[in-house]
C-alpha positions, 0 to 999 in steps of 0.5 A: 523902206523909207517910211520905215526910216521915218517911223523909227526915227519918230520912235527915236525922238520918244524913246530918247525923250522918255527916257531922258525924262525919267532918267532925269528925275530918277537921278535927283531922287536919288540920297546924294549931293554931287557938290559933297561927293567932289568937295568932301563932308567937311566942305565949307557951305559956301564953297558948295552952295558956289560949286552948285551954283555952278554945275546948275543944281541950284535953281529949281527942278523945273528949270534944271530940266529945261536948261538940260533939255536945250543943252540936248536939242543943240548936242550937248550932253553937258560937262562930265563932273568927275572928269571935267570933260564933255560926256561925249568925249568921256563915253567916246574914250570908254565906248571902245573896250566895251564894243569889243567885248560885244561884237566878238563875244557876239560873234563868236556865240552866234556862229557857235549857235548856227555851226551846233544847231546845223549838226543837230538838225543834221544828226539829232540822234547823235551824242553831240545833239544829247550833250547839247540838250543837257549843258545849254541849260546850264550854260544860261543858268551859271552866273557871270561872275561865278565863271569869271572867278572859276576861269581866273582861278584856272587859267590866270591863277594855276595854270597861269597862261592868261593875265587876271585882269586889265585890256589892251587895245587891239589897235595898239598891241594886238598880241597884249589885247588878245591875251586880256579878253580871252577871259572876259569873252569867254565868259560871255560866249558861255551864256550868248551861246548857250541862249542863241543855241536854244533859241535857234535850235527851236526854230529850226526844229519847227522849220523842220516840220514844213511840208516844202522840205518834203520837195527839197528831199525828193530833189536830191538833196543830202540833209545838210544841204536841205538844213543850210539852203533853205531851214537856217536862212528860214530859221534866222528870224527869231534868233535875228531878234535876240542877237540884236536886243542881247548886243545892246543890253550887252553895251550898257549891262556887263558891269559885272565882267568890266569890274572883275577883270578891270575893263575901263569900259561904259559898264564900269564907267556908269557905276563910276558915275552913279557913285559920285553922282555925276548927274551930266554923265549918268543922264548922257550914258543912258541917253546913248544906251538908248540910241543904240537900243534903238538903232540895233532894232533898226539894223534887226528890221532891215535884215528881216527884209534882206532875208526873207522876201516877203517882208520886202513885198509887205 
């Protein structure tokens, strides 16, 4: 377990290295000027050429990457230019809308997933299992933002039971809260869903197929429990995988949803940055998406050992 610690570590280092490094490069060849984006067209030369100066963009490429580069050894991730804070203090204020979005919408998939593949595999002849292979392709298939509008013109618009857009943090009106994310974690869930069922139901059908089911059968046991002792927890290590690289693409990829229903969350807090070009903040939200990618995989590796006893031995 520790060298496990020390090698992804060691991965950490590079990941966040590279991609910093491109991130880095890939910015500034970007059409912009972040000095013209604060000050505005009909700035004075002089006024931008002393706001460059100032935000570091005026020396050349080379030395603007190492000035970052030790910024980032220390932990500094710079000064936001649009919101004149530090970036950890800017993504920390954004960070929360966000993470909610992700752990209930995954949560809320992943037992959707488990609870439908367990009837399947229990009842595969059963009107719930046909209905499950015709609509989970489906549900991967429709685009986000095409169900977002379809749920906000029904249940916001018409029916109007739930607000069109905003959040609320559970923390402060817990009643308020739910009410603004029951749209935009409705939407998720449909395509999590949809994904996790597939991908579990696969796995457990292969499971299925093994001869030791034969033993659990002549024991006694009723087809659920053979299903819920020994085919999902065998099961789970596919969907293990996806649950965890779908959660971090989750962090830094629903733009999408944060726009529609106007979540101030890293989503739209990143296309915010890339439109005033601020250089300090998209270099520091990248960086953080990266981390977490990586600590995710970590979280995925050590739930194999927790699940399956042979990658304990090994």
């Amino acid at each position: 377990m520790t060298g496990l610690l020390l090698r992804r570590f060691r991965d950490l280092i590079i990941i966040l290295l590279v991609v910093g490094t491109m991130m880095f490069l890939i910015i500034r060849l970007v059409p912009g000027d972040p000095a013209v984006a604060i000050l505005g067209a009909n700035a004075q030369p002089q006024e931008l050429a002393n706001l460059r100066q100032a935000l570091g963009l005026d020396g050349a490429l080379y030395e603007q990457y190492l000035a970052w580069l030790g910024q980032v050894v220390t932990g500094n991730l710079g000064e936001s230019i649009t919101h004149n804070a530090p970036v950890l203090t800017v993504i920390g204020q954004h960070i929360g809308p966000t993470l909610t979005l992700a752990v209930i919408s995954t949560a809320i998939s992943f037992c959707i997933a488990v609870a439908i593949t367990t009837w399947y595999a229990v009842r595969p002849r059963s009107p719930l299992a046909r209905l499950v292979n015709q609509s989970a392709p489906l549900g991967m298939a429709i685009p986000d933002f095409w169900m977002s509008l379809i749920l906000i013109l029904v249940f916001a618009l018409t029916l109007r039971w739930l607000p069109t857009s905003g959040y609320t943090s559970l923390f402060s009106d817990p009643a308020a809260a739910v009410q603004s994310l029951v749209l935009p974690v409705a939407v998720l869930v449909i395509a999590q869903s949809a994904l996790f069922t597939l991908t579990l139901r696969e796995s457990v059908l292969g499971e299925l197929t093994q001869m030791y089911l034969r033993t659990a059968r002549i024991k006694g046991l009723t087809e659920t429990q053979v299903v819920l002792r020994h085919v999902l927890p065998n099961a789970l290590m596919p969907i293990l995988t996806i649950v965890g690289t779908n959660f971090a693409v989750l962090i830094g990829g629903i733009v999408i949803i944060e726009s529609i229903f106007v979540i101030p969350g890293l989503g739209s807090l990143l296309l915010g940055a890339i439109h005033t070009r601020d250089f300090p903040l998209i270099q520091g939200i990248t960086l953080f998406i990266a981390l977490l990618f990586v600590a995710v995989n970590l979280l995925v590796d050590l739930s194999y050992a927790l699940i399956d006893p042979k990658v304990r031995v090994s």
